[in-house]
LORO-979282 format. One line per 4 residues: number of its first residue (from 1); their letters; for each residue x, y, z of C-alpha. Coordinates in steps of 0.02 Angstrom, whole numbers, plus 50000, padded with zeros to 5 digits. Layout:
! LORO-979282
NUM	A	X/Y/Z ~ ... .
//
This chain:
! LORO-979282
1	XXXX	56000/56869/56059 ~ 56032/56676/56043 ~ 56136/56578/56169 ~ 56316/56525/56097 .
5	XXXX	56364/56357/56069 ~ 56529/56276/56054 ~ 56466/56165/55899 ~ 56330/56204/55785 .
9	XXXX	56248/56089/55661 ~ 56178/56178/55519 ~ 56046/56133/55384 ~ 56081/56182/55216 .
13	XXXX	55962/56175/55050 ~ 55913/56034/54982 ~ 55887/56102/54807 ~ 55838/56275/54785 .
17	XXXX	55986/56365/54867 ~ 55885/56521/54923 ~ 55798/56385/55069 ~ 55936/56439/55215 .
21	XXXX	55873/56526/55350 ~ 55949/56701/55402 ~ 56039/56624/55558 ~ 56106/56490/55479 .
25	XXXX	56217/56615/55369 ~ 56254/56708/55512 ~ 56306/56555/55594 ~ 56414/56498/55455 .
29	XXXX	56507/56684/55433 ~ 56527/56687/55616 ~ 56596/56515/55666 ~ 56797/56475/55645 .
33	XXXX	56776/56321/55558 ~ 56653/56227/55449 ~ 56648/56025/55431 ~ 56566/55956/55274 .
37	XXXX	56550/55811/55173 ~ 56608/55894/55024 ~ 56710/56065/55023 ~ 56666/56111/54825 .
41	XXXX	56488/56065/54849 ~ 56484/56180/55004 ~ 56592/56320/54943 ~ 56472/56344/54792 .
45	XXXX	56350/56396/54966 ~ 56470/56491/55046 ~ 56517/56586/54896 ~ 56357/56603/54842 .
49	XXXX	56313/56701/55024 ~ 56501/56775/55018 ~ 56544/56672/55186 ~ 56747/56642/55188 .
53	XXXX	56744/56533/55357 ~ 56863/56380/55329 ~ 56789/56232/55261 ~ 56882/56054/55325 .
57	XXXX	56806/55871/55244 ~ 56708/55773/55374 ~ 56623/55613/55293 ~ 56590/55438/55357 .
61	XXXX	56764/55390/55283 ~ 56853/55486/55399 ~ 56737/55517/55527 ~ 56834/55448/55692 .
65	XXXX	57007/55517/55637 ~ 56932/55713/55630 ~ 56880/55688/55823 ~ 57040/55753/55907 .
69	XXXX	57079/55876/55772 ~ 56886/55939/55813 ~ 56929/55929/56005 ~ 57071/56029/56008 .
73	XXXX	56973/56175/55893 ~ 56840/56180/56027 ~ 56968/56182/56192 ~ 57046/56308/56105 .
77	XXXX	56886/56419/56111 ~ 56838/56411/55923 ~ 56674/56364/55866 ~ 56625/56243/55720 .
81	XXXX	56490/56216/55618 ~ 56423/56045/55545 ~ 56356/56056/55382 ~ 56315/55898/55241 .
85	XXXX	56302/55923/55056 ~ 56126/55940/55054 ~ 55980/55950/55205 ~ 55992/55919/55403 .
89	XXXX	56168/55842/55460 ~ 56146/55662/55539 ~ 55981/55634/55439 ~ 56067/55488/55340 .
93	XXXX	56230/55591/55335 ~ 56353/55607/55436 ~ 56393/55682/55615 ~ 56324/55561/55758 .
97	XXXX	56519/55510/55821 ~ 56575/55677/55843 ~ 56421/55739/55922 ~ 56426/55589/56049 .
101	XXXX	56599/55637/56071 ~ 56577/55814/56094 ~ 56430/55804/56219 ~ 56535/55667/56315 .
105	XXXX	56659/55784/56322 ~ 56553/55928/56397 ~ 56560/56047/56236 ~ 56380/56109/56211 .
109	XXXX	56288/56080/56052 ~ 56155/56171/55954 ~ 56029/56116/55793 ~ 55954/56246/55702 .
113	XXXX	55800/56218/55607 ~ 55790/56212/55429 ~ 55792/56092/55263 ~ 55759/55916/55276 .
117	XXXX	55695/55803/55114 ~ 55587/55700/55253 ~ 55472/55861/55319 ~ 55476/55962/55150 .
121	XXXX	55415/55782/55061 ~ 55272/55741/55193 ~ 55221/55887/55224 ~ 55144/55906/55057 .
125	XXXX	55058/55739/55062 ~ 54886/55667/55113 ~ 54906/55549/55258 ~ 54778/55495/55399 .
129	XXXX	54894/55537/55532 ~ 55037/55595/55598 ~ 55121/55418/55616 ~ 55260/55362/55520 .
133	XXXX	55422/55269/55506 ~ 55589/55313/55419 ~ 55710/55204/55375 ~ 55812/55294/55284 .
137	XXXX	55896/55228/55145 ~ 55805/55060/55073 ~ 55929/54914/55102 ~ 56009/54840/54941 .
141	XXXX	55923/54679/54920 ~ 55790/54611/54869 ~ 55757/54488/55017 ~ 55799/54640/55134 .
145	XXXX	55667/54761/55037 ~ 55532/54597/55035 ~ 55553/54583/55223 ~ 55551/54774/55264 .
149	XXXX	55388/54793/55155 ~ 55318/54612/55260 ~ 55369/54706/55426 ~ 55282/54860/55412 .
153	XXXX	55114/54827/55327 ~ 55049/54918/55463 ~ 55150/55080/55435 ~ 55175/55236/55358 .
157	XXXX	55351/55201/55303 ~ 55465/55333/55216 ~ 55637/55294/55137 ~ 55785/55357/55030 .
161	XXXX	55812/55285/54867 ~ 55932/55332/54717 ~ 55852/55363/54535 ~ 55937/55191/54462 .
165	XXXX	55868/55093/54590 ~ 55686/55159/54637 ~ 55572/55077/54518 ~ 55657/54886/54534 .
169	XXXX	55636/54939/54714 ~ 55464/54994/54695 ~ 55444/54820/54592 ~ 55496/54720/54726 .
173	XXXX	55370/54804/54837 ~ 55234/54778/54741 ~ 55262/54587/54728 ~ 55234/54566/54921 .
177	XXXX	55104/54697/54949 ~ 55024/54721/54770 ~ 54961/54859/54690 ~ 54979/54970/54847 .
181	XXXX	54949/55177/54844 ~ 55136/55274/54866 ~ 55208/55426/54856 ~ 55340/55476/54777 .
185	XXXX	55451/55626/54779 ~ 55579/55695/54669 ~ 55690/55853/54641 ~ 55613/55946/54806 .
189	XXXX	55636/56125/54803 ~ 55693/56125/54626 ~ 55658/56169/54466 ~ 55566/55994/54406 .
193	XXXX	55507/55950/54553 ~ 55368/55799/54562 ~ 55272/55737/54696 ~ 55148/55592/54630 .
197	XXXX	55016/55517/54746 ~ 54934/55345/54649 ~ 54951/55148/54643 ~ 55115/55062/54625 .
201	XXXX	55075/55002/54428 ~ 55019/55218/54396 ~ 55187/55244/54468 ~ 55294/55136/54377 .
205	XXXX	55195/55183/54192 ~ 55212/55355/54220 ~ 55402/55335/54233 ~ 55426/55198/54120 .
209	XXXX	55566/55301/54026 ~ 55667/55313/54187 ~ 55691/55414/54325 ~ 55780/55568/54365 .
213	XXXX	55817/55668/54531 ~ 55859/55636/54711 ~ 55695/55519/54768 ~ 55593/55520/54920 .
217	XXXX	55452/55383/54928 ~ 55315/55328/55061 ~ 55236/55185/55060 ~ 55063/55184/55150 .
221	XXXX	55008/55090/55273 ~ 54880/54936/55213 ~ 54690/55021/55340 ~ 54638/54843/55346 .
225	XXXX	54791/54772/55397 ~ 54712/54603/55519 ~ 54638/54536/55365 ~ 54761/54548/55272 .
229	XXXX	54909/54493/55366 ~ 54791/54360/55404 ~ 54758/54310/55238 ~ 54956/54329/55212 .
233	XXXX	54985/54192/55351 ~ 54852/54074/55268 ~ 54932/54072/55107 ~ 55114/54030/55182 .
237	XXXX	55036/53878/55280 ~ 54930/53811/55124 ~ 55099/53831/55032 ~ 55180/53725/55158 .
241	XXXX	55026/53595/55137 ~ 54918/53630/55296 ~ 54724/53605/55273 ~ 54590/53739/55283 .
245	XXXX	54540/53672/55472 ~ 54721/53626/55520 ~ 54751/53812/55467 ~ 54606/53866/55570 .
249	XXXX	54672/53789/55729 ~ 54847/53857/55725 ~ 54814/54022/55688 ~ 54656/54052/55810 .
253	XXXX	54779/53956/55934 ~ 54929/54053/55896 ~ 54861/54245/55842 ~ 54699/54234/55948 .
257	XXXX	54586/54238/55784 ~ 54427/54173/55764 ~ 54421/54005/55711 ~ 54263/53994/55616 .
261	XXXX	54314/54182/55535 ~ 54498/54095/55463 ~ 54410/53935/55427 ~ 54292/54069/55303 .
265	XXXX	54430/54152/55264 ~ 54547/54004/55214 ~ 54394/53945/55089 ~ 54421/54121/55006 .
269	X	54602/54132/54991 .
//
């Protein structure tokens, strides 16, 4: 038999609504209160599984006013359960402040295992390694997307993006780090679910119509990346006028680089 938490924070499926795990609906019948981003989205669950626990709203609108009301459930000996619409809670969705509250507190706190877009997505992907980075949802702006592409060259990296925005976004990547290989995931778990593995340009022709679904997307990591963020630091100083040897000089001073290999390498570029 498990141990017994105070608060429990409970994945739910991301799509296919048969991906909860036995416990977790045990959990959720069991517990005298359930926090959610959404009450109809998670009573179509909880109906679905015939669970009648209370559902109250707990979203990043109203996240620091619920903490007392939260509080006073637990020192009354209840238990609660944290659930978001879709997926593992505090994986871009609400919960940190009231679990930093509760464990400051001294309540205890359990995770149970289960859905999460970022594992179901790369876990049906090629990759060299197990490294990666997740940023969660890709910042807004262009400059912002331009400077998180420029900053992790060297990285797996992994973000949210929403179906209006994923191809300018995928646009915008390509102009700093061209034709690149992605991923891209949609729809996980349901019934049109696509994962495509190809170059930037494949990606963008084959959904040239638009987009549809909740989107995962990782862009890989550039193998040769010395050369290239070399090459990358050449072009911004011939931009700003420098010649091929002053260029050679600064960056074997500054980045420890050969000098005769960026003096080559500047003749290329």
């Amino acid at each position: 038999m498990a141990r017994e938490f105070d608060f429990y924070i409970v994945p739910t499926p991301i799509g296919n609504i048969q991906d909860i795990t036995i416990r977790a609906i045990e959990i959720l019948k069991t517990v005298d209160l359930i926090a959610c981003e959404d009450t109809r989205v998670t009573q179509k669950l909880l109906n679905h599984y015939d669970i009648n626990t209370k559902c109250i709203s707990y979203h990043k609108y109203n996240e620091k006013e619920r903490i007392e009301y939260f509080l006073d459930v637990l020192r009354d000996g209840k238990k609660i359960a944290l659930v978001s619409d879709a997926g593992t809670p505090m994986i871009c969705d609400p919960g940190a402040v009231i679990v930093s509250e509760l464990i400051n507190s001294g309540f205890s706190v359990s995770s149970l295992p289960g859905a999460c877009a970022i594992t179901t997505f790369l876990s049906e992907i090629p990759r060299d390694n197990e490294n990666f980075t997740f940023i969660g949802f890709m910042p807004r702006s262009e400059k912002q997307i331009e400077d998180v592409s420029k900053k992790l060259t060297d990285h797996n990296f992994v973000f949210y993006e929403s179906p209006e925005r994923i191809l300018k976004t995928l646009k915008i990547i390509q102009s700093v780090r061209g034709d690149i290989k992605v991923a891209l995931g949609r729809e996980l778990s349901k019934l049109f679910e696509e994962v495509l593995v190809d170059n930037i340009s494949s990606i963008l022709c084959h959904f040239k119509d638009g987009i549809k679904g909740e989107i995962v997307c990782m862009v890989y990591a550039i193998k040769d990346f010395d050369t290239t963020k070399m090459e990358y630091r050449i072009k911004k100083l011939k931009d700003k006028g420098f010649r091929d040897k002053d260029i050679a000089i600064i960056l074997a001073t500054l980045f420890e680089y050969n000098k005769n290999e960026v003096y080559k390498k500047c003749l290329e570029v």
